[in-house]
C-alpha atoms as one frame of an Amber mdcrd trajectory, in Angstrom:
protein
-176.526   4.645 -59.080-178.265   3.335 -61.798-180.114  -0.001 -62.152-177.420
  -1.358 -64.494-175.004  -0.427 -61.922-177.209  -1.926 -58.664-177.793  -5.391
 -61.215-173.732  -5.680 -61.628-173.810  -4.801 -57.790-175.947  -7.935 -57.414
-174.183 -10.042 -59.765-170.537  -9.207 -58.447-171.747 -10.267 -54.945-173.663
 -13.516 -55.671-169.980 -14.415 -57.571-168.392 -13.299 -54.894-170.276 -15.474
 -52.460-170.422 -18.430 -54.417-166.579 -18.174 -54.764-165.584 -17.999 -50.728
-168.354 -20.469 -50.029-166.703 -22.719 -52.734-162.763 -21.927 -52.079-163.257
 -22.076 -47.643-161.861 -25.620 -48.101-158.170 -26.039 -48.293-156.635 -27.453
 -51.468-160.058 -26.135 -53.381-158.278 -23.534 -55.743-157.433 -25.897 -58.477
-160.468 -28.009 -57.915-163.021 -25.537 -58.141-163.379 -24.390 -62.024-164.962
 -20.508 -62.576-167.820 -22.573 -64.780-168.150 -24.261 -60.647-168.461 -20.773
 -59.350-170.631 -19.135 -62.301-173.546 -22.158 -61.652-173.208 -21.565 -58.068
-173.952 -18.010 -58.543-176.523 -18.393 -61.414-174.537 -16.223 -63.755-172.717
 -17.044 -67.020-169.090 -17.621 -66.670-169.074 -14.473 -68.989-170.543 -12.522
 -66.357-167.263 -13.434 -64.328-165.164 -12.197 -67.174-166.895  -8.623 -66.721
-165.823  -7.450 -63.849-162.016 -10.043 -63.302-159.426 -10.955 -65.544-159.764
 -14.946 -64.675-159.512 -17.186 -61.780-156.476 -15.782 -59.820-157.850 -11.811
 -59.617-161.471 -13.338 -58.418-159.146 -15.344 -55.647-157.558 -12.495 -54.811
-160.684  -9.968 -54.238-162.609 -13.233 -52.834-160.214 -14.427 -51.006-158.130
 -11.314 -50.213-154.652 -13.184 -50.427-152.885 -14.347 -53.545-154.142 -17.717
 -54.437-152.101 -21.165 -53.414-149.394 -22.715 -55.512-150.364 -26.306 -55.764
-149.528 -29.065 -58.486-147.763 -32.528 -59.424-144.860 -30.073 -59.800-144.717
 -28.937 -56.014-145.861 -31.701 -54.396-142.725 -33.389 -55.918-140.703 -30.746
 -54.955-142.191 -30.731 -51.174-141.741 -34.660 -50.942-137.648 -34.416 -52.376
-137.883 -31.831 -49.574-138.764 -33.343 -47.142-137.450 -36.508 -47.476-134.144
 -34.997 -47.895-133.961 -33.544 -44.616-134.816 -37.055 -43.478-137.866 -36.081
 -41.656-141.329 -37.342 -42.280-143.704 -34.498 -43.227-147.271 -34.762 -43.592
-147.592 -33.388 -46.941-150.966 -32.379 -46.516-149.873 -30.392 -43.468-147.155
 -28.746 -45.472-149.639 -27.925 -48.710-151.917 -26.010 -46.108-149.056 -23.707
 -45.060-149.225 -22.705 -48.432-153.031 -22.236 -49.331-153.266 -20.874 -45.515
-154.412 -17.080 -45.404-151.606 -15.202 -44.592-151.122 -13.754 -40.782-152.251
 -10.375 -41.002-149.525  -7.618 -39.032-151.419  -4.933 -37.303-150.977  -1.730
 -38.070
């Protein structure tokens, strides 16, 4: 390896870090900008760019799970839901089924 390739080595794991330690809170997708995550790390947001595509691919390796669907849009959609089936939902309780990690199935 050379020391280009040990300094990206370096780089990729402080973002990486600074990304779960960021993200471990529920509903902190959307909050959490990759500008958050680059000064965290003490890279450029460029350096991000290098090695993902944007937010949802450095969720994905960070987080190893596709990254929540939250919004206006489906909270809406969650509270016509639930108060539909006339029952009172916590909606918080029903975002963090979403942004929850998946259960893993063992192999």
């Amino acid at each position: 390896m050379t020391r280009r390739d040990d300094a990206k080595a370096v780089t990729t794991g402080k973002i990486l870090t600074a990304a779960r330690a960021l993200w471990a809170e529920p509903g902190s997708y959307t909050r959490v900008s990759l500008r958050d995550i680059a000064t965290a790390a003490g890279v450029s947001t460029g350096a991000i760019f290098n090695a993902w595509t944007g937010k949802e691919a450095l969720w994905r390796e960070a987080m190893g799970y596709p990254p929540p669907v939250d919004g206006p849009a489906v909270r809406a959609l969650l509270q016509a839901l639930t108060a539909g089936q006339g029952a009172w939902v916590e909606l918080d309780e029903v975002i963090r089924s979403f942004t929850a990690p998946p259960e893993r199935i063992p192999a």
